[in-house]
TORMI-498186 format. One record per residue (C-alpha): residue number from 0; x, y, z. Coordinates in Angstrom, 1 decimal, padded with zeros to 4 digits. Example, Ala and Ser with C-alpha at 12.3 -4.5 7.8 and 13.67 -1.06 7.14 Angstrom:
REM residues 2
KEKOL     k        X        Y        Z
KEKOL     0    012.3   -004.5    007.8
KEKOL     1    013.7   -001.1    007.1
END
This chain:
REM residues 299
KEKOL     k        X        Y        Z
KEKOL     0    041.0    030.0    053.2
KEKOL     1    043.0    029.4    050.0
KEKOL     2    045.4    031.2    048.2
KEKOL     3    044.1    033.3    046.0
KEKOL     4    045.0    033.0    041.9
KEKOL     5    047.7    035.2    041.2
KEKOL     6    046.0    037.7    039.1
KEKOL     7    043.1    037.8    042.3
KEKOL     8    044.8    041.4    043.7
KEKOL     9    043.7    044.3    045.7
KEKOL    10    041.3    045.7    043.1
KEKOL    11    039.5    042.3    042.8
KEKOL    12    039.2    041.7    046.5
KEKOL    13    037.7    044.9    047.2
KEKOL    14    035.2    044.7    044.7
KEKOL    15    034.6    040.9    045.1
KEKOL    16    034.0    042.5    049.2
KEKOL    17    031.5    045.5    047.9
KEKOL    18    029.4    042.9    045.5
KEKOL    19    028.9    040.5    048.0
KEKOL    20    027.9    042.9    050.7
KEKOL    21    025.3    043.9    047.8
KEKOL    22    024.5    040.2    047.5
KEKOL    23    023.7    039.4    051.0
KEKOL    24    021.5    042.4    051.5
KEKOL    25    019.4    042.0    048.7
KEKOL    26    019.2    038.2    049.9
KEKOL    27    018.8    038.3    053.3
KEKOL    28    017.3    041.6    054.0
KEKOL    29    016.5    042.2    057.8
KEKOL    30    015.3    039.1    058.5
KEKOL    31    017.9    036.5    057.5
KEKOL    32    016.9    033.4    055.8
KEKOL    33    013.7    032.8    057.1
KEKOL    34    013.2    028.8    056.0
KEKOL    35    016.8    027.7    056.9
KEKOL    36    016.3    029.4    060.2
KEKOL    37    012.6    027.9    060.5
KEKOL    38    013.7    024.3    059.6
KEKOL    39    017.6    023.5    060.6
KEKOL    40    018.4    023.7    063.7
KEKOL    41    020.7    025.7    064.8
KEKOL    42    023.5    023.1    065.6
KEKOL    43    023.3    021.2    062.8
KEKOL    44    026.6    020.8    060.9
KEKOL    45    027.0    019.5    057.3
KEKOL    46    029.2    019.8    054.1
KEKOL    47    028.8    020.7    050.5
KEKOL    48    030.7    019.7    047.4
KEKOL    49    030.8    022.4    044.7
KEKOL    50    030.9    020.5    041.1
KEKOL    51    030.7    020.9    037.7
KEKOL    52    028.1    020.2    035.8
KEKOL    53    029.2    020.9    032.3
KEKOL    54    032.7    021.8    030.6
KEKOL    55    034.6    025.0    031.0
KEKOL    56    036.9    027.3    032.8
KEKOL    57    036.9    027.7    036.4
KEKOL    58    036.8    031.7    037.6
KEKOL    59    035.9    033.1    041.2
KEKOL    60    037.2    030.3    043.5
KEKOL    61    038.5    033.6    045.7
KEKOL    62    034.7    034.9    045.4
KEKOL    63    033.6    032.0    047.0
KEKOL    64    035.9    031.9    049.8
KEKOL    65    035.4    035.3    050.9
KEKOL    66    031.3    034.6    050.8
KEKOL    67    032.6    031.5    052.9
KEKOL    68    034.4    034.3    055.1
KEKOL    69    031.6    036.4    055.5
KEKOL    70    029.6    033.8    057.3
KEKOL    71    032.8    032.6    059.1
KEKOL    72    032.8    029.2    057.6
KEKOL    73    036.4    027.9    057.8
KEKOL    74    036.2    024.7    056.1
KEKOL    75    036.9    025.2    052.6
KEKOL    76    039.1    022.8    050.5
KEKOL    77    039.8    023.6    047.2
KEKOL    78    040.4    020.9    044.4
KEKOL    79    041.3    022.8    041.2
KEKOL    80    042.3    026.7    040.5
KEKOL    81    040.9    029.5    038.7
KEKOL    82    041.9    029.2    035.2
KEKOL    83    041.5    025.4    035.3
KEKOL    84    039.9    023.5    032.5
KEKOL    85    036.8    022.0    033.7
KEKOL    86    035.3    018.8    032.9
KEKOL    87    031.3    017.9    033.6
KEKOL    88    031.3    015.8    037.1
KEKOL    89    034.5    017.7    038.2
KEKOL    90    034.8    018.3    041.9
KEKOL    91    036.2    021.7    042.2
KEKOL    92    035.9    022.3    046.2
KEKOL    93    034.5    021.5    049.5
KEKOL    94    033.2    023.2    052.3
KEKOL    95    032.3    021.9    056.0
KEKOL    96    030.9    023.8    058.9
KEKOL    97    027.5    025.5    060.5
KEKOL    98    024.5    023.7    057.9
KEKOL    99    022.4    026.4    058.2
KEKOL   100    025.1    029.0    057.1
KEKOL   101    026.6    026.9    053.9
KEKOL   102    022.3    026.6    052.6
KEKOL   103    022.1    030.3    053.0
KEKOL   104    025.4    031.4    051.3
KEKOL   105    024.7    028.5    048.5
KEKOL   106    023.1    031.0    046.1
KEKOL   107    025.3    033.9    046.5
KEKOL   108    028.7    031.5    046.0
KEKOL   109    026.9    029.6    043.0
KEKOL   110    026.0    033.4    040.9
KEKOL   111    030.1    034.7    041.3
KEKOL   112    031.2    031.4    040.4
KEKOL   113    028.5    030.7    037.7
KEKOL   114    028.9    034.4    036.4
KEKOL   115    033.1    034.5    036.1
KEKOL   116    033.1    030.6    035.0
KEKOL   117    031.2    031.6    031.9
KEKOL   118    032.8    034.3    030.9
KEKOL   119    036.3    033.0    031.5
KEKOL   120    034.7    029.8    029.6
KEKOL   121    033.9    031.7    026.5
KEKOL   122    036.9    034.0    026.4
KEKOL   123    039.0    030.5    026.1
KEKOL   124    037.2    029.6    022.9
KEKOL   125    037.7    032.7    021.6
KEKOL   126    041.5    032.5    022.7
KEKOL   127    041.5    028.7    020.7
KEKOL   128    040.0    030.1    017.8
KEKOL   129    043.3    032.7    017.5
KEKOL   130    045.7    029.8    018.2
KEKOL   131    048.9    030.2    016.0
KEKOL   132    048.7    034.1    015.3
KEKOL   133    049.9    036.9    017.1
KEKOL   134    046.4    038.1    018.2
KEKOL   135    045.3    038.9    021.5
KEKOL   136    041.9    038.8    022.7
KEKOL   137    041.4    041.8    024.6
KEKOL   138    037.9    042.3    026.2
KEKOL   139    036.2    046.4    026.5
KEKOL   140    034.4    048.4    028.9
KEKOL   141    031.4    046.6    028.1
KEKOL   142    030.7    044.8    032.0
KEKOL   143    027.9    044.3    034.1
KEKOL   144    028.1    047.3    036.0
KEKOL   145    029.7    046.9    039.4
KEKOL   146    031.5    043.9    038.2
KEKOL   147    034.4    045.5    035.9
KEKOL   148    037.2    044.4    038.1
KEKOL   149    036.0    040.5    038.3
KEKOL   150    034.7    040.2    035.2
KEKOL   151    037.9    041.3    033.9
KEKOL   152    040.2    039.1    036.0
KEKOL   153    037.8    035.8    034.6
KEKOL   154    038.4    037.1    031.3
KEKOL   155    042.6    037.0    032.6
KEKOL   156    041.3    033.0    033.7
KEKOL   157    040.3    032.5    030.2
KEKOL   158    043.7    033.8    028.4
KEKOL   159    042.2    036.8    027.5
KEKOL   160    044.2    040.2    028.2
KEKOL   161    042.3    043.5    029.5
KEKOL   162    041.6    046.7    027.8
KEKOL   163    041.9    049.4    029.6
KEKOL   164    040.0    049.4    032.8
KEKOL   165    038.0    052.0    032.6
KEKOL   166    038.3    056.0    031.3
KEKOL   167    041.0    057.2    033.4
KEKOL   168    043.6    054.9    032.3
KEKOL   169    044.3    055.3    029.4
KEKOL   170    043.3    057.4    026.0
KEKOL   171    040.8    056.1    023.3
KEKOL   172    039.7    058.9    020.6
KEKOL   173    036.4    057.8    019.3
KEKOL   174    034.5    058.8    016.3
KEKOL   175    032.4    060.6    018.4
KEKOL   176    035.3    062.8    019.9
KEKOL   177    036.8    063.3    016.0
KEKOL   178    033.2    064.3    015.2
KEKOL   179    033.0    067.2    017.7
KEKOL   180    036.3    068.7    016.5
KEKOL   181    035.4    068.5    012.8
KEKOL   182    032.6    069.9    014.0
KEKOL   183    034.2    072.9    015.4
KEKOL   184    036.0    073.4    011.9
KEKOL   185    039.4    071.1    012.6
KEKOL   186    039.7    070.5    008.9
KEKOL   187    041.9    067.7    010.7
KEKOL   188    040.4    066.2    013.7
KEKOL   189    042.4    063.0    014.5
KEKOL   190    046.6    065.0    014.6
KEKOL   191    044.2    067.5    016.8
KEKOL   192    043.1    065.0    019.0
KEKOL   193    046.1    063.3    019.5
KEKOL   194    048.1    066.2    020.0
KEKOL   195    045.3    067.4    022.9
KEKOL   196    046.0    063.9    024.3
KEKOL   197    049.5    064.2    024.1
KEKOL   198    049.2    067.3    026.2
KEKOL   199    046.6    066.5    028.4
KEKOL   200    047.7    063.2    030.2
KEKOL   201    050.3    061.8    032.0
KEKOL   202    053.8    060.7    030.2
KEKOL   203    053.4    056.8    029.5
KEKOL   204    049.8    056.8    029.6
KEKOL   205    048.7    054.3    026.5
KEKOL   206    047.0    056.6    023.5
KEKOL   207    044.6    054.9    020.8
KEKOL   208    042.6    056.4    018.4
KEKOL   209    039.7    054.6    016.3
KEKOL   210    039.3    054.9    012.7
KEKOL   211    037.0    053.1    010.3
KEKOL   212    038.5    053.6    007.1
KEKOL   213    041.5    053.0    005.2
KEKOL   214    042.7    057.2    004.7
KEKOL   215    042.0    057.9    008.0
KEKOL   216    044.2    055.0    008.9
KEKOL   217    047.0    056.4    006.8
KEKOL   218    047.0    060.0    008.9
KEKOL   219    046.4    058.0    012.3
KEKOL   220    049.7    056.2    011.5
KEKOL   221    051.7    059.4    010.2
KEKOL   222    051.1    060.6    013.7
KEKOL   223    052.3    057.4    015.6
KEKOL   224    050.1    056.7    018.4
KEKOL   225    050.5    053.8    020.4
KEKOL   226    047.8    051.9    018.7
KEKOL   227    045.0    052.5    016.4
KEKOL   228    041.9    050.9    016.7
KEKOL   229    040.2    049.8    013.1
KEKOL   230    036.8    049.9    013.7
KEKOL   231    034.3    047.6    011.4
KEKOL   232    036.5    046.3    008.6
KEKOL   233    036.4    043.3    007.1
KEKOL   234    039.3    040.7    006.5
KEKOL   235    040.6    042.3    003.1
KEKOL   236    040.8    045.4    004.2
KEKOL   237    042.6    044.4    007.4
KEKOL   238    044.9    042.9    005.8
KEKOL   239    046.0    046.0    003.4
KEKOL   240    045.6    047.8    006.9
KEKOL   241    048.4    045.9    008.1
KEKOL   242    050.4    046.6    004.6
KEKOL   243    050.3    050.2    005.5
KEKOL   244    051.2    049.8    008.8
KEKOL   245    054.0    048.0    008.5
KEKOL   246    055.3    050.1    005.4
KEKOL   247    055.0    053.2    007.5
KEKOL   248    055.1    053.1    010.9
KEKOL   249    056.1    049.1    012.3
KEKOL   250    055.7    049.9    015.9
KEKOL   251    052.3    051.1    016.0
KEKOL   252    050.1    048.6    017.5
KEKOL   253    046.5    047.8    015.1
KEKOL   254    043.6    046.3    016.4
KEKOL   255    040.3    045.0    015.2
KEKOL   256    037.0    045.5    016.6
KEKOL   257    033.3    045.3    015.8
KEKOL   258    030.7    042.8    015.6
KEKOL   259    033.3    040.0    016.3
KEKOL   260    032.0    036.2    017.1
KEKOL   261    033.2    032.9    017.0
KEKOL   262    032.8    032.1    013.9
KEKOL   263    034.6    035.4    012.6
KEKOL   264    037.9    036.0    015.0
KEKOL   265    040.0    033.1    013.0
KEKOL   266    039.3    035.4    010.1
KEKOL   267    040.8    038.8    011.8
KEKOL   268    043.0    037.4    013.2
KEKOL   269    045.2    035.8    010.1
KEKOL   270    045.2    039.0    008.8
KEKOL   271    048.1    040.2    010.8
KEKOL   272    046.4    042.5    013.5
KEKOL   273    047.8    042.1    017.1
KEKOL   274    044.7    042.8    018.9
KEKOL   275    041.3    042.0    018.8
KEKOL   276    038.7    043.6    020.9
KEKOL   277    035.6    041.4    021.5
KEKOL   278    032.8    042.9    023.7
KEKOL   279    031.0    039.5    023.1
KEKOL   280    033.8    038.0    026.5
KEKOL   281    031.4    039.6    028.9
KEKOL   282    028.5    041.3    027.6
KEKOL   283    027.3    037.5    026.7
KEKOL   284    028.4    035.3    028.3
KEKOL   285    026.4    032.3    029.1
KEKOL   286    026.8    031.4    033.0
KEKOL   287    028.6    027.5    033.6
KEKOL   288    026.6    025.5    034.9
KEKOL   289    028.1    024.8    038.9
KEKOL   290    026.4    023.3    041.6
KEKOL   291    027.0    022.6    045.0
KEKOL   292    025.9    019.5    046.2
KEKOL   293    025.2    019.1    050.2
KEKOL   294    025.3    016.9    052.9
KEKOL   295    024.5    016.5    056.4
KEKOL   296    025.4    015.1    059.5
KEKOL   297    023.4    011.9    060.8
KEKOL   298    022.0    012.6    064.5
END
């Protein structure tokens, strides 16, 4: 098998392994795959090219090759790397060995590879559209379930960076936590919160705190989290945001979130912020369009 890309770790393996143990059940249930068993015979040998169809970024090359694992098919030759720029007609890998085992793991290597392509694939155009600023597309916790470590290593493919990975590593205060303090009578909510945090987790752990408007910006920053997430404001205000933050309190982090598309990032992003949360990277992302493409022995 290949190597994996570099940012393919532990935590990506091992839920890559889970998801296609999921895969393969659902598809093959107790019986196997009843018309490639019916109709090739069992030792018929073939091979299969895996190619793009339209343009993009590649993500889940490692996917594949432990689905190729999984059936013990050993003849797998890569042609490009996760995080590659994809052209339609592009021949990404091949794969040689038992017929009957590369047509019944075809649909199960086409969804990872479809699926992490398009979201690595959109979270580059969203990447382009920042070019030139010191914003960085982050994604959020918004994932297919079950697929929050892949999904965020094909946003990694696209040149996105990751958010945190899920609620226990790190601290984000939300309107709806400042809401149940001030509903408890802190006259205060967000130095309450952010004390609590302080407190209540581990030295080093990364603390945020979401406001949506400009004077609850200006007592976020008197209290110097590591960043503040400005929730649903426009470019003007983001800009004065920015003002204030650098004024008071330079090494606070800000970052932008809400709503974000294509057609608006350019927009936050000239306004200074150094992050940009888009939920968009893999809540809707459109799968590439990947085929694989088989041949077979003559007798």
């Amino acid at each position: 098998m290949a190597d994996p890309h570099p940012g393919f770790g532990e935590p990506e393996r091992l839920n890559a392994q889970a998801l296609i143990h999921l895969a393969l059940a659902e598809d093959l249930g107790d019986r196997g795959d009843a018309t490639t068993t019916a109709v090739i015979p069992e030792a018929a040998r073939g091979s299969a090219r895996l190619v793009a169809r339209t343009a993009g970024v590649l993500a889940g090359l490692p996917v594949v090759a432990l689905v190729l694992e999984a059936f013990d098919v050993r003849g797998w030759r890569p042609h490009k790397a996760d995080g590659d720029a994809l052209r339609a007609g592009d021949l990404i890998a091949e794969i040689e060995g038992d017929f009957r085992s590369i047509l019944t793991l075809e649909r199960t290597a086409l969804n990872f590879v479809q699926r992490l392509s398009g979201v690595a694939t959109l979270t580059s155009r969203f990447v382009a559209e920042v070019e030139g600023t010191a914003a960085k597309i982050l994604d959020t916790r918004k994932t297919t379930p079950g697929w929050r470590m892949l999904e965020k290593y094909a946003v990694r493919c696209g040149g996105g960076s990751n958010h945190r990975i899920g609620l226990y590593d790190a601290v984000l205060i939300k309107d709806n936590h400042l809401a149940w303090l001030a509903s408890r009578g802190a006259l205060d909510p967000i130095p309450r919160a952010l004390a609590a945090a302080r407190a209540g987790v581990p030295k080093g752990t990364l603390i945020e705190v979401e406001v949506d408007t400009l004077d609850q910006l200006d007592v976020a920053l008197a209290c110097r989290p590591d960043v503040i997430l400005v929730d649903n404001l426009g470019p003007e205000a983001l800009v004065e945001a920015v003002r204030r933050r650098d004024a008071s309190a330079p090494g606070v982090l800000l970052e932008s979130s809400g709503g974000i598309t294509l057609a608006t990032v350019a927009a936050r992003a000239r306004t200074g912020v150094d992050r940009i949360s888009v939920g968009a990277l893999t809540h809707s992302a459109v799968a590439l369009d990947v085929a694989l493409d088989v041949t077979f022995e003559e007798p």
